[in-house]
N, C-alpha and C positions, 0 to 999 in steps of 0.2 A: 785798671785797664792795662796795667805796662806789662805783664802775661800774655796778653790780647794782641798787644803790638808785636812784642819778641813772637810768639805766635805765625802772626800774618804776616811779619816781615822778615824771618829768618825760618822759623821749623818749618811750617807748610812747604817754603821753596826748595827748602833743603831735601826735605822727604821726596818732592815729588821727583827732582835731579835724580837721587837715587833709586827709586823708584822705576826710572826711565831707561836708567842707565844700567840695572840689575836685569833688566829685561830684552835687554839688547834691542832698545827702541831710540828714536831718532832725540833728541831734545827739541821741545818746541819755544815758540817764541817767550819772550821775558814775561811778558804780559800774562800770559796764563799760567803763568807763577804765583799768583799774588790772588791771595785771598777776594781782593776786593772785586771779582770779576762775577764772584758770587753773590749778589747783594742781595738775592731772595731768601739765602738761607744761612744761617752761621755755622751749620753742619756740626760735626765734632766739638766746634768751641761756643757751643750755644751756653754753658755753663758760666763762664768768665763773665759777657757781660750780665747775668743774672746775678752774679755774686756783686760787682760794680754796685747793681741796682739797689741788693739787698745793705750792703753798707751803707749809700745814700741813705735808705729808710730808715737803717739804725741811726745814725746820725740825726735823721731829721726828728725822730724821737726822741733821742737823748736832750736836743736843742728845746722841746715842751716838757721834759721830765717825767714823760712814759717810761722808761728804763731804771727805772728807781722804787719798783716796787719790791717788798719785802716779802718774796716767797721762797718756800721750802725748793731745793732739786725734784721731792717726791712729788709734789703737789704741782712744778712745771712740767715733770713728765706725763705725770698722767692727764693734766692738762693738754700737752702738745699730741700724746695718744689720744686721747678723745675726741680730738678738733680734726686731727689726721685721720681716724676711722670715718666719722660725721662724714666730712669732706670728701672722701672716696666715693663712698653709698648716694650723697647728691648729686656729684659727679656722674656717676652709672645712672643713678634714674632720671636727670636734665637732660641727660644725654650731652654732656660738656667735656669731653674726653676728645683729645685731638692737641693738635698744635697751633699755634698763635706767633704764625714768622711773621715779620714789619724789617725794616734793614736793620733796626740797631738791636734787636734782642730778638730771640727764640726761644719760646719755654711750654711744655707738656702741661697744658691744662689743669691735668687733676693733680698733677704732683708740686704746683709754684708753692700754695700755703704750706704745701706739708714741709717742703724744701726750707724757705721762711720760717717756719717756726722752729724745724731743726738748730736752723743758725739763731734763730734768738734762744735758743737753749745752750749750742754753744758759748755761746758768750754769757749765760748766767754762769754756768762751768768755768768760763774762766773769772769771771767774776770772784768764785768761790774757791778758787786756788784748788781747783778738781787735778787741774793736770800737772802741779806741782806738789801735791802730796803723794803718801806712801801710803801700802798698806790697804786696809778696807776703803776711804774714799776711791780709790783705782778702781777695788773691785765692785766698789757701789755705782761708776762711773758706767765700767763695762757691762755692768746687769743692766743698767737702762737703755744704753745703746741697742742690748741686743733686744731688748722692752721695743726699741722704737723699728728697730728692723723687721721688729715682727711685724707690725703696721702693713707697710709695704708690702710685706710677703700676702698675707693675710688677701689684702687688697687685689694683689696678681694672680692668687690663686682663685680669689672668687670669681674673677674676670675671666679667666681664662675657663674656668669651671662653667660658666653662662655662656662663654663666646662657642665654647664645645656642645656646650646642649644643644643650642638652635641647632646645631645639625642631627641630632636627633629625631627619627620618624616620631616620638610619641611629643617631644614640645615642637613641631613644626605646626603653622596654623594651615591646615587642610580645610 
């Protein structure tokens, strides 16, 4: 959380001074300086405290000895691609797509698991000393990465693909 704080307590007030003062606008009171005036939403740093969250979680797994299993990179990638495709497609047909703001965290519905399981894959990576080797593991790193981006892509392009048909005269329901 200490991102979080430097965050709300020095960039946000900083930016906005500038901000103000780039625009040849008045400064306003201190008060709406300061992140916390927004308590509905975490806007831009909705990420931080999701990351906060996801350490806890890791943490509280390692504390049962869930983070101690014995699997391949190949076998967590395609793993974490599978769960991450799954998870999109339930997502679109639940209709569970949207936001979920509360005052202490904000996070995109369809994207938390896929986010989570990125970071526990992370961290099998560096488990495996992925990011201090040379060589082929790098380039076996970066093929999955782009393996996992495809996810994502994959995901927005279908959305987007369906969110543009309904306005089609032939799938509009007449």
């Amino acid at each position: 959380m200490i991102p979080w704080v430097i965050a709300v307590l020095i960039i946000i007030p900083l930016y906005k001074v500038i901000f103000l003062y780039s625009r040849n606008l008045p400064q306003e009171n201190w008060t709406t300086y300061l992140h916390f005036n927004q308590l509905t939403s975490q806007n831009w740093l909705w990420f931080l405290p999701v990351l906060f969250l996801f350490s806890i979680m890791y943490l509280l797994l390692r504390r049962v000895n869930l983070t101690r299993f014995n699997i391949s990179l190949k076998r967590a990638v395609f793993a974490v691609f599978l769960i991450g495709f799954v998870d999109s497609f339930c997502m679109d047909i639940f209709n569970g797509m949207g936001w979920t703001k509360t005052v202490l965290i904000d996070f995109q519905n369809e994207r938390l698991l896929i986010y989570f399981m990125i970071f526990l894959l992370g961290s099998l990576c560096y488990k495996l000393n992925i990011f201090e080797s040379k060589g082929t593991n790098k380039n076996l790193f970066w093929s999955y990465f782009y393996c996992m981006y495809s996810n994502n892509c994959i995901h927005l392009f279908l959305y987007y693909l369906l969110d543009v048909s309904r306005s089609f005269y032939f799938f509009k329901d007449h």
